[in-house]
Steps between C-alpha positions, in 0.01 A plus 500: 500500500343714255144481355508594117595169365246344671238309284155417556387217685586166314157252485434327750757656736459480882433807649575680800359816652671848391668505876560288769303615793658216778201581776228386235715098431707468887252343697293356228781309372618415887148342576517301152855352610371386851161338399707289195715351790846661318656547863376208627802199584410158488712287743374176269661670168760262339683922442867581674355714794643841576351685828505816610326589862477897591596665770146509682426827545338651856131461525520866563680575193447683208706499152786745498785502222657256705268224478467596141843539427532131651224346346513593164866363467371166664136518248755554201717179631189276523343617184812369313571172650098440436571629157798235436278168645566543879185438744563847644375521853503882640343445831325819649418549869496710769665539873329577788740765623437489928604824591396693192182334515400530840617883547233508198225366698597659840532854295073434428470378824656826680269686294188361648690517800559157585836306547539091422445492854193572511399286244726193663711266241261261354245851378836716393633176322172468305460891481854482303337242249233699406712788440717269285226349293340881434804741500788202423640417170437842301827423385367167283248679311767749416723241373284422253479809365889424468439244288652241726444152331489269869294253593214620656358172591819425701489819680651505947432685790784384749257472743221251318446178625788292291754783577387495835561145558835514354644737741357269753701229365806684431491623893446167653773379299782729567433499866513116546839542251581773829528782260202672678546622862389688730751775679531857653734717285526833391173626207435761296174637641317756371292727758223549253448175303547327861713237365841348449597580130798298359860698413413532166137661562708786667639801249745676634581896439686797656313645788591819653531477903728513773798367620576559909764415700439344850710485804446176708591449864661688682854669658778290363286224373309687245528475090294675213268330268346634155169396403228606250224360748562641827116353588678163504701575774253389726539113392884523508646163646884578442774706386710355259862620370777270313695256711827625372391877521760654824272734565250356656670200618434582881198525470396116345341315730375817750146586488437890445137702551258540230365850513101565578498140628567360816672266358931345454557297213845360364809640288564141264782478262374412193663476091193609342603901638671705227779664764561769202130577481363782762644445849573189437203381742145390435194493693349100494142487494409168388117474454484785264820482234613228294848508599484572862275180510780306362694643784279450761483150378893440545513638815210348665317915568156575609293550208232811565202671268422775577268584238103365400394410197430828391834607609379662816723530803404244768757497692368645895647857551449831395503414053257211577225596188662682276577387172893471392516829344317689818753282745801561247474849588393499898789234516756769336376780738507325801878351422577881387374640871703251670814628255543143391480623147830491335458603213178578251515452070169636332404426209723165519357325122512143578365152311141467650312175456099537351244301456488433122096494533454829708801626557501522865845469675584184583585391861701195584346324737534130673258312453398086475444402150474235237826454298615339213835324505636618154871353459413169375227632267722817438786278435316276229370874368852563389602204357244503254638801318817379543487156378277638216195357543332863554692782270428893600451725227707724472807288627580802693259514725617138656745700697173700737320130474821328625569803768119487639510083517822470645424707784181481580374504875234240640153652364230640733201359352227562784273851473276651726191522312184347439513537105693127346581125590484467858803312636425155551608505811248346828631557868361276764407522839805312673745736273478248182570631170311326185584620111179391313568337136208596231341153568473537879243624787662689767616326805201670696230723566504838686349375759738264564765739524650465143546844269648550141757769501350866396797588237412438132812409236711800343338534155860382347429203655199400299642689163840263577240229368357631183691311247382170576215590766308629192531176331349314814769416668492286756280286304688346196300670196475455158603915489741466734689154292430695172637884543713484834777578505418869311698599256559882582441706833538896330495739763671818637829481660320675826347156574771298481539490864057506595457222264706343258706393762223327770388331203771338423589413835112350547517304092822339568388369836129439439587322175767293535793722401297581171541872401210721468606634199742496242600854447505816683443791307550850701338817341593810630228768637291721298606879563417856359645637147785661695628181675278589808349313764108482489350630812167648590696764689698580189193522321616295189313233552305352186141282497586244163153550439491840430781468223260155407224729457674748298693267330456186463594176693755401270650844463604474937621116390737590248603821677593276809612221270785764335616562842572197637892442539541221758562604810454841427279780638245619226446859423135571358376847342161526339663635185637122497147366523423760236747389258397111552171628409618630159674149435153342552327754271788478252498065537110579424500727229786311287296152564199701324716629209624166475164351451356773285747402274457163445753358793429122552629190711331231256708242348862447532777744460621499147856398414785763542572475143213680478525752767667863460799605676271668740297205545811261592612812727202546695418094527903496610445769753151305639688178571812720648225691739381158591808391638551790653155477701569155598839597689391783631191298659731263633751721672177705624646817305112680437677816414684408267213250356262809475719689353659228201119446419421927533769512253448215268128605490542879424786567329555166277138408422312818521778749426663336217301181414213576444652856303728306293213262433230807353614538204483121428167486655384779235663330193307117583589220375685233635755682667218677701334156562864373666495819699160498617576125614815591654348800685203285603795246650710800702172629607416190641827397679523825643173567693530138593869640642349748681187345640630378837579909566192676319227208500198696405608691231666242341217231530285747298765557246576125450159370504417759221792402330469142521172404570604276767338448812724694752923566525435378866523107383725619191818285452819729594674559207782332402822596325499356167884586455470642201749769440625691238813711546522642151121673502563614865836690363277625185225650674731620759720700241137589314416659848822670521428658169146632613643608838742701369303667215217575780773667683641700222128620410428610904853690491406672173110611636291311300194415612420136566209440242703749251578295181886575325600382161804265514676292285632139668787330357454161616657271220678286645417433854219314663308822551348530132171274607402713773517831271125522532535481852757736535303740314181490729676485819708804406281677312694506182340618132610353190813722428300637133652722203614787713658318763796695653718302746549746753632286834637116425502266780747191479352269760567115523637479155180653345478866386173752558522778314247770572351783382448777791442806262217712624464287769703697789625833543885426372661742618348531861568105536847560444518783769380287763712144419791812479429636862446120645796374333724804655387451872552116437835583413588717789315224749798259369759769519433586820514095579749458347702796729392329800609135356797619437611676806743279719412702843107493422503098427760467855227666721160424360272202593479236260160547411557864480747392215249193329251791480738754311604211281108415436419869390837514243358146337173663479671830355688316250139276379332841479762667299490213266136529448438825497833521243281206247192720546682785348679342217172310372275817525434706145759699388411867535 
């Protein structure tokens, strides 16, 4: 948008600074919104409710591009169903995160040199809440800086004192229903959290190590095993090979020696051995691997650990103390110097189980533990999606949802730390076991022999109940009869299997088979600009509030906003941010031109009949965009939201609105009082479009424009389905005309400012009112007395005749269209040879062939052009 038609200042007119500087309005205009009560939900409102409740964050967590990624898609969602006459409840909170949390506190502790031993349970416990209420919840104060419009008066810590009693509830309940017990099976246990971690806690990646083959017993009755953990050895129970393998038929039923021990143990025939994998022959050690637990449990074997806590060695010999690694090698050596070591693989890269919160290898391990009896809740899970009562957005993603449900294992929900809801559980003197509801004392004092079991609850467990916990379940609450069920659950397609799925299973059972929410919307995950994973040790990891400083809030919105396909990973460059920067600037600085000249939302919209054609186009194109926004909202499309209102906003209003519309501005009059009124309209609509993705620049704009008291409580505009076919095909052949000339003028050299005489021929054809505009956006003089038509353009059934004497260097332009037309001839010759060779087209891929066929098309649109150029430049 250029500045020389610009007039001064109509009376009166609002006024805005010269630039919009977003650090010196952000968190004034946040603090205004909270202390009016805009985010606040009333559960007494008369409204429709709509409720969104986010993904509590760790206590320990700060805001990443993730979180902001997430929560500026579910801020936009909110603002807009408050906008349209919802009571929009976004409820904020946090989770207490066990294991993140107390490594946290037992990282300080280490470094006075202490342990939570030292300090005992009840002092670490209340250590760990004193860390939380100084170093916890960084992340909320940072979410304001996001702008995120959520209650605040509504705000959860799973572990406060409603939250608290609603795990409670939910535990005594599903273990009188028997879907709690108590049992000894294999755990994910992690030697430096000291706990049991459930299956999706572990990440698993290619390790390298080593792969050795064994020879067990001995003379005739002796058979080779492979194994990655020769250390494990030492708690083999069994050797097991397929029943129908002839190999090692004889030797079913015999028992063989186990090297290094003093010790026989069986040969069992069982179908879980892959005869085709290895030998053939596996070694059994039951207390230490999934599936040789299963085995040991079919065939009735001696179940042995061998390992501490810590993953030390206890077993009594010669490796007793040493860590797995340390006994993994002394094991290898001392098999080697008997020459029981078959054969040796190094580096063998195998899938290694870590921790996800430290990354320590993870050892299988059995162990007694709580456990949640999923298939009846899992079951129920499923059939929500599939009956429809719960839809997953996109529809593709039902398939992982439906694959994780379907098969999910019973749910180890007990952890060995001090840090979260202790597990109701009492055990009594005489061997009695007591769950305690929320309402109850315990059975008995220490004293009296009773104890409360030491685990706490997996942090799923409490997170399961957020949806309706939040509300106040298990009392029956205004909140929780007003906004549960919620509407939407957006999150990444990573949790699907942490979270979205436990709370399911725990809102269909806790509330009488009513769904926790409505819709599931999966985002993907926030990566690098080249597609890249976003890792402190690939050093491409980015603080939001750097780019905030720099930037702007809404500049990392709308940048995230533009990004978000659903389902789909997001890519993220700070060019990007950049770039949403300049939108804001350029929203800013056409709102100000708007108002300086006399731009205006008072009173209705005149009639069309007394509109221009560029009037009825833009109004036409406003209702269109409208539309547009509301679909895209609904399907959760953000990307292609951000960009229909980028679009709308820069090219139609600024770009050719508002430039069409100068020239009527300058003449005045009526015409430039129907403009003004229709500018002040699109202006309007547009930042009230785009509020729910940039909030603060847009409040500033719209209050300024309007005078009204904030967008936040605007009404959501509505489309007015007015349409007009005939101006949209006017202006669009009007733009045609200008694009084209522009082009013609770059191709020839002239300068952009650079004024030509021309003569337009317009008679006839709905161009002839725009003339003036034509003129000022192309920079075209009268034609005068010693006009000389020295290039004609017929374009759209208008003619521009110009006048390029002494304007370029003739003879030189000609030279270069001459050399640029030539090598755009040979490009499509030399196509054209290879399109037209039989043996070429036989043997080459086809995109080898699409490509060849792209560069003759472009040839041939080059050749054309360049061809026009010529003809319409001055005759020498």
């Amino acid at each position: 948008m250029t500045d020389n038609a610009q007039q001064q200042p109509s009376a009166n007119a609002p006024e805005l600074p010269t630039q919009y500087a977003p650090a010196e309005v952000e968190g004034k205009l946040y603090e205004r919104w909270v202390e009016r009560g805009y985010f606040a939900a009333d559960e007494n409102s008369d409204k429709p409710p709509y409720t969104i409740v986010i993904p509590p964050p760790n206590v320990t967590g700060s805001l990443h591009l993730g979180h902001a990624f997430q929560h500026t898609l579910m801020d936009a969602l909110t603002r807009r169903k408050r906008m349209q006459g919802y009571e929009a409840l976004w409820l904020p909170g946090m989770d207490h995160a066990g294991i993140a949390t107390q490594n946290k506190v037992e990282q300080q502790l280490a470094e006075e040199g202490k342990s939570r031993h030292d300090l005992g349970r009840e002092a670490f416990v209340e250590r760990v809440w004193r860390w939380k209420e100084e170093y916890g919840g960084k992340i909320l104060g940072q979410m304001r800086r996001l702008g995120d419009g959520v209650d605040w008066d509504r705000e959860r810590f799973t572990m406060d004192e409603g939250l608290s009693k609603a795990v409670q509830t939910i535990f005594k309940k599903l273990y009188d229903d028997e879907l709690i017990y108590r049992a000894e099976r294999i755990i994910n246990w992690c030697p430096r959290c000291l706990t049991a971690i459930s299956d999706i806690e572990v990440n698993y990646q290619e390790d390298d190590g080593e792969l050795v083959s064994i020879k067990y017993g001995e003379g005739e009755d002796t058979l080779v095993v492979a194994t990655t953990r020769a250390e494990t050895m030492l708690g083999d129970t069994a050797v097991a090979v397929h029943p129908d393998d002839e190999r090692y038929r004889h030797l079913v039923g015999k028992r063989i020696k186990l090297p290094l021990t003093d010790r026989t143990i069986p040969v069992v025939a069982d179908t879980h051995v892959d005869p085709e994998f290895g030998t053939g022959a596996v070694k059994v050690t039951p207390a230490h691997d999934p599936n040789d637990f299963a085995i040991g449990q079919r065939h009735g074997l001696e179940s042995i650990t061998i390992m501490d806590e810590r993953a030390v060695i206890t077993v009594h010999g010669p490796f007793e103390g040493l860590d797995r690694y340390e006994a993994r090698s002394a094991v290898v050596g001392a098999l080697r110097s008997q020459g029981r070591i078959v054969a040796e693989k190094r580096p063998y890269v195998h899938s290694v189980g870590h921790c996800s919160r430290c990354s320590t290898t993870i050892e299988p391990r059995q162990s007694l533990q709580w456990w949640v009896k999923v298939g009846p809740l899992a079951r129920a899970a499923g059939d929500a999606v599939r009956d429809g009562r719960v839809k997953i957005h996109p529809e593709d993603m039902s398939k992982r949802y439906f694959d994780w449900v379907d098969n999910l294992n019973d749910w180890n929900i007990s952890r060995q730390l001090w840090w979260g809801h202790r597990i109701p559980i009492w055990y009594g003197p005489n061997g009695e076991t007591v769950c305690v509801g929320p309402d109850e004392q315990p059975p008995g004092t220490e004293a009296e022999g009773w104890r409360q079991d030491t685990d706490v609850l997996d942090t799923w467990f409490s997170s399961g109940l957020w949806p309706f916990s939040t509300l106040g379940w298990p009392e029956q609450t205004a909140s929780l009869r007003k906004f549960y069920p919620t509407d939407v659950l957006l999150t990444g397609h990573d949790i699907i299997f942490f979270w979205v799925a436990r709370m399911m299973m725990f809102g269909l059972y806790a509330m009488d088979g009513e769904v926790p929410f409505r819709t599931i919307a999966l985002t993907g995950l926030v990566r690098d600009e080249r597609g890249k994973k976003m890792s402190k040790s690939f050093g491409n990891v980015v603080d939001p509030l750097d780019w905030m400083d720099k930037y702007g809030s809404d500049a990392v919105r709308f940048t995230l906003a533009k990004g978000a396909n659903p389902g789909t990973d997001v890519p993220i460059g700070e060019d990007w941010v950049q770039a949403s920067r300049n939108f804001a600037n350029k929203l800013w600085n056409a709102t100000r031109f708007a108002l300086m000249n006399g731009a205006t939302v008072e009173g209705p919209l005149p009639d069309a009949s007394e509109m221009s054609a560029t009037d009825r186009w833009i109004l036409s194109r406003l209702n269109e965009t409208v539309a547009e926004a509301d679909a895209y909202y609904e399907d959760f499309q953000f990307a292609k939201l951000s960009d229909a209102l980028y679009h709308f906003a820069w090219d139609e209003v600024f770009d050719w609105y508002v430039e069409l519309s100068k020239t009527t501005f300058m003449a005045g009059g009526p015409a430039a009082d129907v403009s003004k009124r229709v500018l002040g309209e699109v202006l309007d609509v547009t930042l009230r479009l785009l509020h729910p993705i940039v909030p603060f620049v847009t409040e500033t704009l719209w209050t300024t424009l309007t005078g009204g008291e904030s967008v936040v409580i605007a009404d959501w505009p509505a489309d007015s389905g007015f349409r007009d076919a005939g101006a949209e095909r006017e202006i669009e052949a009007l733009q045609q005309v200008i694009t084209e000339v522009r082009r013609f003028r770059a191709d020839q050299g002239l300068q952009p400012g650079q004024r030509v005489p021309a003569r337009l021929s317009l008679e006839g054809t709905a161009f002839a009112p725009h003339e003036a505009a034509i003129r000022q956006l192309l920079r075209l003089q009268p034609e005068g007395d010693a006009f000389e038509a020295t290039a004609t353009l017929p374009v759209a059934g208008a003619s521009v005749a110009l006048d390029l004497s002494g304007t370029i260097d003739v003879a030189a332009e000609r030279k270069r269209l001459a050399k640029d037309l030539a090598a755009a001839e040979k490009e499509k010759a030399q196509a054209e040879a290879k399109l037209g060779n039989e043996a070429f087209l036989a043997k080459a891929p086809d995109q080898v062939v699409d490509k060849i066929r792209g560069r003759l098309a472009k040839a041939e649109e080059d050749i054309a052009r360049l061809s026009a150029q010529l003809e319409a430049l001055p005759q020498a």
